[in-house]
KOLDO-217886 format. One record per residue (C-alpha): residue number from 1; x, y, z. Coordinates in pm, 1 decimal. Layout:
<mardos>
sese, x, y, z
NUM, X, Y, Z
...
</mardos>
This chain:
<mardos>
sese, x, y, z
1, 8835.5, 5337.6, 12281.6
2, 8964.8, 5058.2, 12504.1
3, 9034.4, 5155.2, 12828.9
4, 9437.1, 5047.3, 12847.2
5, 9473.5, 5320.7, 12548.7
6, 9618.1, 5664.7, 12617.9
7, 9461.9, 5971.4, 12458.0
8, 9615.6, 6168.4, 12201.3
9, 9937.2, 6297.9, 12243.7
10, 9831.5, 6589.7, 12048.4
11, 9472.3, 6694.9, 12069.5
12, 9415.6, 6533.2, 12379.4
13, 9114.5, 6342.2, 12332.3
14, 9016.8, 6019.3, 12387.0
15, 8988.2, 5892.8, 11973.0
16, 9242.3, 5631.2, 11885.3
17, 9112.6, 5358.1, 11693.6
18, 9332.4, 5048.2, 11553.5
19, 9458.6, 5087.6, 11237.6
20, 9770.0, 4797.4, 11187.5
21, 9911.4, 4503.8, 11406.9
22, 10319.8, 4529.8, 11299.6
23, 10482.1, 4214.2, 11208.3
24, 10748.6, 4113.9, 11392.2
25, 10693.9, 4376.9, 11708.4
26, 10880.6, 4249.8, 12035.1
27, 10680.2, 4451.2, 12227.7
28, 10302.7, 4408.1, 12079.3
29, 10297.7, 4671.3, 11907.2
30, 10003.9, 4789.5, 11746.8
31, 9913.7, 5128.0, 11566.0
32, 9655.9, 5350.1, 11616.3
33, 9532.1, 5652.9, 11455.8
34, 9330.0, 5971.8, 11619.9
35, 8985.1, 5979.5, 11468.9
36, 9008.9, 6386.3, 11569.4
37, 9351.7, 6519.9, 11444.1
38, 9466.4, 6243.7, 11220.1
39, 9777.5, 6184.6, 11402.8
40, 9927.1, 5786.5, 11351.9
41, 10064.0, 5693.3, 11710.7
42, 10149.5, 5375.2, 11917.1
43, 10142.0, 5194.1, 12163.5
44, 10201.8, 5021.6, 12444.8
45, 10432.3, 5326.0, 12477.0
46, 10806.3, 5219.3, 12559.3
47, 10875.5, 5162.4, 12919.9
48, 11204.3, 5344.7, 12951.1
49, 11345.2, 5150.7, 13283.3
50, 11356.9, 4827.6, 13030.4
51, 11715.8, 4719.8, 12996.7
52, 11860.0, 4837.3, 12649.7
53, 11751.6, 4578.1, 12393.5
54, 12095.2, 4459.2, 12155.6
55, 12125.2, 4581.9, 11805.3
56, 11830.0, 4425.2, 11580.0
57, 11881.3, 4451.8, 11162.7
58, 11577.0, 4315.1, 11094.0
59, 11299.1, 4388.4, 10777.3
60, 11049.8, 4391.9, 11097.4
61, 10916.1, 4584.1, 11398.0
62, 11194.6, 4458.5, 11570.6
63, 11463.5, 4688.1, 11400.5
64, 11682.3, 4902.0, 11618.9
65, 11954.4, 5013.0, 11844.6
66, 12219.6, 5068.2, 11580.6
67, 12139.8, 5427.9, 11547.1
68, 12357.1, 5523.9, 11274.8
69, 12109.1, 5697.0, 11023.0
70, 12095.4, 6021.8, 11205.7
71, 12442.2, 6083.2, 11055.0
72, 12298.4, 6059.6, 10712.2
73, 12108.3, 6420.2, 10792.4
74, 12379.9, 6649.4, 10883.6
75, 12442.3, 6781.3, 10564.2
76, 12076.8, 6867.0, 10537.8
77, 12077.9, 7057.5, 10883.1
78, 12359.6, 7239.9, 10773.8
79, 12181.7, 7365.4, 10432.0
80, 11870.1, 7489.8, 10677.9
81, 12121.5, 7639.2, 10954.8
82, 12307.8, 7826.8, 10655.4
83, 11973.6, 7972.6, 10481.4
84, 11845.2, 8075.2, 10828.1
85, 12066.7, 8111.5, 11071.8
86, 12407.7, 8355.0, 11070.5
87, 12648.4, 8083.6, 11161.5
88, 12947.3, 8355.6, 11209.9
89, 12753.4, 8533.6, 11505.2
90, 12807.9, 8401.4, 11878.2
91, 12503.2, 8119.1, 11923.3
92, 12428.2, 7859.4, 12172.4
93, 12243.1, 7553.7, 11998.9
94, 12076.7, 7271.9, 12193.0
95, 12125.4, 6961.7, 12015.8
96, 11844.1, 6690.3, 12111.5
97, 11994.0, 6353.7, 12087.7
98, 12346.7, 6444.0, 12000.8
99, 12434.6, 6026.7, 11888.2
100, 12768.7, 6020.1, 11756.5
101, 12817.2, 6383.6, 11748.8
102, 12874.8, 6397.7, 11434.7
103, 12617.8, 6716.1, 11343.7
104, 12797.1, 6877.3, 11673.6
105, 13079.2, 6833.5, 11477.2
106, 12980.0, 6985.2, 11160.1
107, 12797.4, 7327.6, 11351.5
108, 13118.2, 7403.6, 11542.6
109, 13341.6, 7381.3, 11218.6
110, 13081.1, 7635.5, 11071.8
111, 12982.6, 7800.0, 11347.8
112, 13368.4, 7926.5, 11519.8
113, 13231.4, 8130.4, 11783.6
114, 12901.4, 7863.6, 11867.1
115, 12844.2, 7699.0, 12193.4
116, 12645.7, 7375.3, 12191.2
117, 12479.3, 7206.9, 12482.7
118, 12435.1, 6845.2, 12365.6
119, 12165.6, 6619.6, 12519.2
120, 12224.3, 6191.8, 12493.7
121, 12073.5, 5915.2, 12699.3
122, 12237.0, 5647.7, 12484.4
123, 12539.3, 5511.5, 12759.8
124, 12689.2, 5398.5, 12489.1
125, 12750.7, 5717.9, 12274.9
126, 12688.0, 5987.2, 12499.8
127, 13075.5, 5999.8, 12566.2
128, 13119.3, 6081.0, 12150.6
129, 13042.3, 6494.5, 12257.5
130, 13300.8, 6524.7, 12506.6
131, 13568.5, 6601.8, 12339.4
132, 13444.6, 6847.3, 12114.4
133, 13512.6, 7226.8, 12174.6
134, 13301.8, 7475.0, 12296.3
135, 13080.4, 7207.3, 12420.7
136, 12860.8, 7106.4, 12725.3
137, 12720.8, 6743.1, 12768.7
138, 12429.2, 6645.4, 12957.5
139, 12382.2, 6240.7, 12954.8
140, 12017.6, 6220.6, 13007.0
141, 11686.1, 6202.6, 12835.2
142, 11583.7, 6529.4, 12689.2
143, 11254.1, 6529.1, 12919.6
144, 11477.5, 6500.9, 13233.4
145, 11778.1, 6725.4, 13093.0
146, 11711.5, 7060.1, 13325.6
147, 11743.8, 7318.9, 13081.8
148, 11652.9, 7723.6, 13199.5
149, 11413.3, 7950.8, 12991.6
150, 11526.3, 8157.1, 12658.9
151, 11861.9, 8014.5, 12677.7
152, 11915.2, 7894.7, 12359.4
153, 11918.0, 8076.1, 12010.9
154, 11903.7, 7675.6, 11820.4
155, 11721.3, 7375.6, 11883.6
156, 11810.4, 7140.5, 11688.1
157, 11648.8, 6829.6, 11666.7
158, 11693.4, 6521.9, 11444.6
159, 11502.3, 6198.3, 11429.0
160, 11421.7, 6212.1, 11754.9
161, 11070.3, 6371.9, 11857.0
162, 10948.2, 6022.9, 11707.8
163, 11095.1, 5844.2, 12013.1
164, 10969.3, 6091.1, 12270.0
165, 10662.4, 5984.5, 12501.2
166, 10503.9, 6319.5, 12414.9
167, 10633.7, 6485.5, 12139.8
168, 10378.0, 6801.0, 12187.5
169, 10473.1, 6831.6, 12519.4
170, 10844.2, 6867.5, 12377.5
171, 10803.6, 7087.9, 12113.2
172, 10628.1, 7302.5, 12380.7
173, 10933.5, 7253.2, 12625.4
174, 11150.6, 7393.2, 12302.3
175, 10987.7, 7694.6, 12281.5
176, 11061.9, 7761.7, 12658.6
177, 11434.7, 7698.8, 12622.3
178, 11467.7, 7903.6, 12299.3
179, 11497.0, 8326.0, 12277.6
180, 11214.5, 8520.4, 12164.2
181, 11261.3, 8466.4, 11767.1
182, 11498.5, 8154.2, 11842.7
183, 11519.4, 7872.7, 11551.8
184, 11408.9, 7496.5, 11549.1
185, 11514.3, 7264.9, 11295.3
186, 11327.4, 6930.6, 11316.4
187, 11406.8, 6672.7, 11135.8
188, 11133.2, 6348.1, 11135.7
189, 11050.4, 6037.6, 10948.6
190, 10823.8, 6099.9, 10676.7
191, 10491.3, 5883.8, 10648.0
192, 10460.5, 5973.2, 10284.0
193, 10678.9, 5629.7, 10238.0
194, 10460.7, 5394.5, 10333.0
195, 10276.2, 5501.4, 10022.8
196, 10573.4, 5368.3, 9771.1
197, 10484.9, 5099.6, 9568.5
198, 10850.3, 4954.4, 9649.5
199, 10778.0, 4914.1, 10042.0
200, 10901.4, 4602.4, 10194.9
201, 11047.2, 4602.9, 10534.4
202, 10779.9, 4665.5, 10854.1
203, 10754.6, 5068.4, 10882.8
204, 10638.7, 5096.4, 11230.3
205, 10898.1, 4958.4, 11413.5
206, 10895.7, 4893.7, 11817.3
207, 11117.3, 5238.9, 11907.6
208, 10897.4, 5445.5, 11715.1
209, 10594.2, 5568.0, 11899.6
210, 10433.7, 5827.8, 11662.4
211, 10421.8, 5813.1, 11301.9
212, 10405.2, 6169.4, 11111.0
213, 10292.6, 6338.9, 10847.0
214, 10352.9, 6654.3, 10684.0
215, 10012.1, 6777.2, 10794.8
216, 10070.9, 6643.7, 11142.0
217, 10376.1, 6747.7, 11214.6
218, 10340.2, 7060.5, 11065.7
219, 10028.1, 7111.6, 11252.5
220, 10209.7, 7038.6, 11611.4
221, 10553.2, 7278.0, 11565.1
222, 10274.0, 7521.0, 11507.3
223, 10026.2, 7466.2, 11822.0
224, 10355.0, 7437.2, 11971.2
225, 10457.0, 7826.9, 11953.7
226, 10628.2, 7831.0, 11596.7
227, 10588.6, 8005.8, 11269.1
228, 10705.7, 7764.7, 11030.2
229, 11010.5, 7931.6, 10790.9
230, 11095.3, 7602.4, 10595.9
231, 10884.7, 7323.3, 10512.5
232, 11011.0, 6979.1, 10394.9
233, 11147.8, 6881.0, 10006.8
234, 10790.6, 6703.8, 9879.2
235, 11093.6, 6534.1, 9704.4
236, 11167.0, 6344.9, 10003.6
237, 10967.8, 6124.6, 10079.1
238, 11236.5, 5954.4, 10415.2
239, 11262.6, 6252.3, 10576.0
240, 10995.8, 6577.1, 10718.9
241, 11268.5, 6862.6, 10765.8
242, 11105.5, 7149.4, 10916.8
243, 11280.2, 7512.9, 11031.9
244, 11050.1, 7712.1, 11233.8
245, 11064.3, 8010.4, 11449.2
246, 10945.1, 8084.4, 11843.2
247, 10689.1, 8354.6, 11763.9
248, 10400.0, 8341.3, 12041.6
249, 10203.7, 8107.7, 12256.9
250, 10119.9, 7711.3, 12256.4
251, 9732.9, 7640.2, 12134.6
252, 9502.7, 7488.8, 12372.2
253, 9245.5, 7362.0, 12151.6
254, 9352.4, 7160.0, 11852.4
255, 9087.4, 7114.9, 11600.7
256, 9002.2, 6801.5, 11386.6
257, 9119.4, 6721.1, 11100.1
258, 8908.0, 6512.0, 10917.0
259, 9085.0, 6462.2, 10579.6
260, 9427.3, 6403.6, 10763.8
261, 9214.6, 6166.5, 10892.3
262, 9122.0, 5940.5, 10593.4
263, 9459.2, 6033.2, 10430.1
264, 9627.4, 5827.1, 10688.3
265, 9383.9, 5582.0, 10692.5
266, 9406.2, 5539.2, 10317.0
267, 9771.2, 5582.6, 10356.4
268, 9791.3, 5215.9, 10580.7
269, 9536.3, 5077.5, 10421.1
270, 9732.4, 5076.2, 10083.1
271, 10086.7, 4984.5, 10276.6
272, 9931.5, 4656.5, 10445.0
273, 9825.0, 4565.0, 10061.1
274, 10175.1, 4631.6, 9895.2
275, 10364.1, 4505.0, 10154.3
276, 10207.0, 4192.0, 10152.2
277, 10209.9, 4127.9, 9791.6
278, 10612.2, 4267.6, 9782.3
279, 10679.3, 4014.7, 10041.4
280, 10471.8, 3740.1, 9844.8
281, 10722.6, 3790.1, 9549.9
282, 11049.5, 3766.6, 9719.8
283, 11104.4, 3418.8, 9665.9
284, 11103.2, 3520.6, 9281.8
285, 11375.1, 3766.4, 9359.1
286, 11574.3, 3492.2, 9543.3
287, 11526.8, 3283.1, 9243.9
288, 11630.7, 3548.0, 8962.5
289, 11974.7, 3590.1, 9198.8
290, 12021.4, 3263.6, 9258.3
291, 11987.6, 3179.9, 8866.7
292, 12357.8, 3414.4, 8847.3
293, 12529.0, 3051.8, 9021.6
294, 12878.2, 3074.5, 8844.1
295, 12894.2, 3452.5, 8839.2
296, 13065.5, 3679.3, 9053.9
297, 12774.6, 3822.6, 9224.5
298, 12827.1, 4109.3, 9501.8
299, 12513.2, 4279.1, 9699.7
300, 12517.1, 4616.5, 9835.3
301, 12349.0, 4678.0, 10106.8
302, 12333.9, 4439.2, 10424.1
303, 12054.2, 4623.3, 10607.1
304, 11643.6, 4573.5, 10635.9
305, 11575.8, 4484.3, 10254.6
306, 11865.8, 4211.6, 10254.8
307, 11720.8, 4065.5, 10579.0
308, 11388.1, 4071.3, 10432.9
309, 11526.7, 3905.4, 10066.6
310, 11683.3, 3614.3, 10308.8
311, 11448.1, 3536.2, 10584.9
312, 11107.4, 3615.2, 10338.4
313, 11271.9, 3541.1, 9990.7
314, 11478.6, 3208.3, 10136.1
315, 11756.6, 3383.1, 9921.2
316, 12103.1, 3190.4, 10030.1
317, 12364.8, 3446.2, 10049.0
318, 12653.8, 3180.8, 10047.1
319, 12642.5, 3249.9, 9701.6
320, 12807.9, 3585.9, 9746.0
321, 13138.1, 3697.1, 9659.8
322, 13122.9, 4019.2, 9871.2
323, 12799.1, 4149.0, 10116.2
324, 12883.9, 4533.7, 10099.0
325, 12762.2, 4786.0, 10355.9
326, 12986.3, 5091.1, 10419.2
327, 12786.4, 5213.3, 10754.7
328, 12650.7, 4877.0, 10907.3
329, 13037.2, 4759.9, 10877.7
330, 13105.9, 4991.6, 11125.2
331, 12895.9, 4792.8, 11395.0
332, 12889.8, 4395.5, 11309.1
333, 13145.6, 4175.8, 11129.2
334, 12876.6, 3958.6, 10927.8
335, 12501.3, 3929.9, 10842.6
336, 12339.6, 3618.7, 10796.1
337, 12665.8, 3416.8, 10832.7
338, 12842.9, 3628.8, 10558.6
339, 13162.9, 3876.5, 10639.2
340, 13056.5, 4246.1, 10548.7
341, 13307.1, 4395.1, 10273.2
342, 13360.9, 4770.7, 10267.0
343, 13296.1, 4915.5, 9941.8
344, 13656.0, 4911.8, 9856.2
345, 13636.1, 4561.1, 9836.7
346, 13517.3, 4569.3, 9498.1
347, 13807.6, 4752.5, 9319.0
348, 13994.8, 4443.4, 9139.1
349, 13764.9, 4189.1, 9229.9
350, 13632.8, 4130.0, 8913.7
351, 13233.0, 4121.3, 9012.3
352, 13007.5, 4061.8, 8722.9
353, 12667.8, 4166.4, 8881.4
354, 12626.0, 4426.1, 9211.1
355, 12264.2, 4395.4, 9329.3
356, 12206.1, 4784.9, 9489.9
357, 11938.6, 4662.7, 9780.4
358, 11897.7, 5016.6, 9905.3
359, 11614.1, 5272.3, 9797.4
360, 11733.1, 5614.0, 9918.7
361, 12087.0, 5590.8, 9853.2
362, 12033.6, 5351.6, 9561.5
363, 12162.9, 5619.2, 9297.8
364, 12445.4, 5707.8, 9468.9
365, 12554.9, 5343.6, 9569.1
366, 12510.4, 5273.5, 9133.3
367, 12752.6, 5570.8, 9113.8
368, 13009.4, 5472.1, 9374.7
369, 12998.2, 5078.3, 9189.0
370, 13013.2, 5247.2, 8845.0
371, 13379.3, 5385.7, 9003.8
372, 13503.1, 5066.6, 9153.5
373, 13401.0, 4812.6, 8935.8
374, 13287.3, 4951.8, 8564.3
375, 13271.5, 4591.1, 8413.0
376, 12991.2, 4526.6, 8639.2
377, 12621.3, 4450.9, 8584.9
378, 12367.9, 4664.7, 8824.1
379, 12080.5, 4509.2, 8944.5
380, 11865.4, 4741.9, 9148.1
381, 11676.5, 4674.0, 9398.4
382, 11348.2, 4880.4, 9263.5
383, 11423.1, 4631.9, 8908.3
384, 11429.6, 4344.1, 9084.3
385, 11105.6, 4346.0, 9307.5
386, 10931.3, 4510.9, 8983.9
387, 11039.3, 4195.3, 8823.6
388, 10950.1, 3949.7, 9091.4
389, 10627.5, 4060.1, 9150.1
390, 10566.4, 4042.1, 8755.5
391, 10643.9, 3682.6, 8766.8
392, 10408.8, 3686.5, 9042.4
393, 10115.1, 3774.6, 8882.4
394, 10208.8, 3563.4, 8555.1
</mardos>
C-alpha cells in the first residue's frame, strides 16, 4: 500500500489497492478497494476546513453542493418508521443531516407527540429546522454535534454516512446515543448501479468518500451493535435502505471477505467498460435529436445525463423549445445557456417529442408528460443510448 493511504475505515488494516481514477475529480480523486473486507473507499479524504465549493451539475466527479436528492427519500423513511416504529407514542429521533428539513417535516406530522433533535453543517440550510415544532437544532457536523448516551429512541440517517470521514466510527457513535432496543434507519447509495448497462455520468464523485454495497454496508450496521430488521428493496438498485436495531456490542475483529472482494472488483471493472463505450455513443444520440430540427422538441431532465449528452455528445440545446427540471429549477435559472421550464410549461405548448433524460424517475416523468402534453412523442433516455450505441457498433 502506498504510504500517503489511510487504512480501512472498516476492518482496519492496511489493504487498499487502486481500483479507478474518476474523470473529472477536482480533488484527485481516486478509488480504492480493501483487499480484506471488500469495502470501495476514497481518497484523499475531504479536508473539511476547505471553503464550500459552489453548486457543480456536472456528468463528472465534480458533481455537488445542490443537495436536493435527499428529499426524494422521505416517503421511503416514512414506510420503514411506520412498519417499525409506533409513531403515536412519545419519541425523540436524531435526524443526521437534517438538509431542508423536509423528512423533519414529514415525522412530526406523523409523529404528534415526537421530539426531533436535528443535526446540519450546511450554513446554508441549517436555518430550514428552526421553525419546525417540537424541534432542537444543532448546526454542526454530526462528529462534533455533543450528543449524551441512550438519549434517543430514532436515528435516522439519510444519504449521509457516505460523506462521513469514518462511517464505522459513526454507526458506532449511533449506537451510544440510541436506547437499549432503539431504531436506525440508514439510508445509502447503492453500488449495485454501477453495474447497469445504462451508466453514463462519473459514479464516484469528489463528496463521496466510501462507496457501498449491500454486503458492506450490511456488514458494518452489524459490527456496529445492530440486528438488522429491514434490509434494502433488491429492486432498487439507487438506494441501500436499511432499519436495524441496538442489540449488543461493536465487533473488534472484522473478518475478510473475499468474494465481496472480487464482486466489487468485477463490479468496476465492468462500469469503466460501459461507461466508456456509453460515452463513445453520445454523439449518435446528439445526432438522432438533432435530426427532430423543425419539431417542437422539449427535454426533461436538466441534471448529470443532460450535461453529459452536451459536453460528451456536442448535443446543442438551442434547439429546445423547453429544458424541464421540476427540482433543479428550484436552484439555477438556466443550464447550458437555456432557461429551465417547470413542468407546467408544457400544458398548451404544443411539443411534438419530450426526451425523458432521467433513469429513476423516468416512468414517472413519461406519466406526468402523458398528463400535460398527450400529443407528444416520448423518447427515453434508456431508448435513446440503446439506439446510439447500436449505431455505434454498425
Amino acid at each position: 500500500m502506498h504510504a500517503e493511504l489511510p487504512s480501512c475505515d472498516f476492518c482496519g488494516k492496511d489493504s487498499l489497492s487502486f481500483a479507478y481514477q474518476p474523470e473529472g475529480s477536482s480533488r484527485g480523486l481516486k478509488v480504492y478497494l480493501c483487499r480484506h473486507c471488500g469495502l470501495v473507499q476514497s481518497a484523499p479524504r475531504i479536508d473539511r476546513t476547505e471553503k464550500r465549493h459552489a453548486a457543480a451539475v456536472s456528468g463528472g466527479a465534480d458533481w455537488g453542493n445542490v443537495r436536493y436528492g435527499k428529499g426524494f427519500r422521505t416517503q421511503a423513511a416514512m414506510e420503514a418508521l411506520a412498519r417499525h416504529a409506533d409513531l403515536q407514542q412519545a419519541a425523540t429521533l436524531l435526524d443526521v443531516g437534517s438538509n431542508r428539513g423536509r423528512f423533519a417535516a414529514a415525522f412530526l406530522d406523523a409523529a404528534p407527540k415526537a421530539h426531533i433533535t436535528a443535526v446540519e453543517p450546511d450554513e446554508r440550510y441549517a436555518g430550514s429546522c428552526q421553525d419546525l415544532p417540537r424541534t432542537q437544532l444543532i448546526w454542526s457536523r454530526i462528529e462534533d454535534a455533543k450528543l449524551a448516551d441512550a438519549s434517543f429512541d430514532i436515528v435516522h440517517s439519510c444519504h449521509t454516512i457516505e460523506h462521513l470521514a469514518h462511517p464505522f466510527a459513526s454507526l458506532k457513535d449511533h449506537a451510544r446515543v440510541l436506547k437499549p432496543g432503539g431504531l436506525l434507519v440508514l439510508d445509502a447509495p447503492n453500488l449495485v448501479l454501477i453495474g447497469g448497462d445504462d451508466i453514463l455520468e462519473e459514479w464516484f464523485i469528489d463528496k463521496h468518500l466510501y462507496h457501498f454495497s449491500e454486503v458492506t454496508l450490511g456488514r458494518m450496521i452489524e459490527a456496529a451493535g445492530f440486528t438488522i430488521v429491514q434490509r434494502p428493496d433488491p429492486n432498487d438498485r439507487i438506494n441501500l435502505l436499511f432499519v436495524a436495531r441496538k442489540s449488543g456490542m461493536p465487533q473488534t475483529e472484522i473478518a475478510a471477505d473475499p468474494a465481496e472482494t472480487v464482486r466489487a472488483l468485477n463490479l468496476i471493472t465492468s462500469y469503466t467498460a460501459t461507461r466508456a463505450a456509453n460515452r463513445a455513443a453520445l454523439a449518435n444520440a446528439a445526432r438522432e435529436l438533432e435530426s427532430l430540427k423543425g419539431q417542437r422538441v422539449a427535454l426533461w431532465g436538466a441534471g448529470r445525463l443532460f450535461d453529459s449528452l452536451v459536453r460528451v455528445g456536442g448535443f446543442d440545446p438551442a434547439m429546445l423549445t423547453h429544458l424541464i427540471d421540476a427540482h433543479l429549477i428550484q436552484h439555477m435559472d438556466s443550464r447550458h445557456g437555456v432557461r429551465l421550464s417547470p413542468p407546467h410549461a408544457l400544458t398548451g405548448s404544443m411539443a411534438d417529442v419530450v426526451v425523458v433524460m432521467s433513469r429513476g424517475f423516468a416512468d414517472e416523468i413519461m406519466a406526468e408528460v402523458m398528463r400535460l402534453a398527450p400529443q407528444a412523442r416520448v423518447i427515453l433516455y434508456a431508448d435513446l443510448l440503446a439506439r446510439a450505441r447500436l449505431a455505434k457498433a454498425a
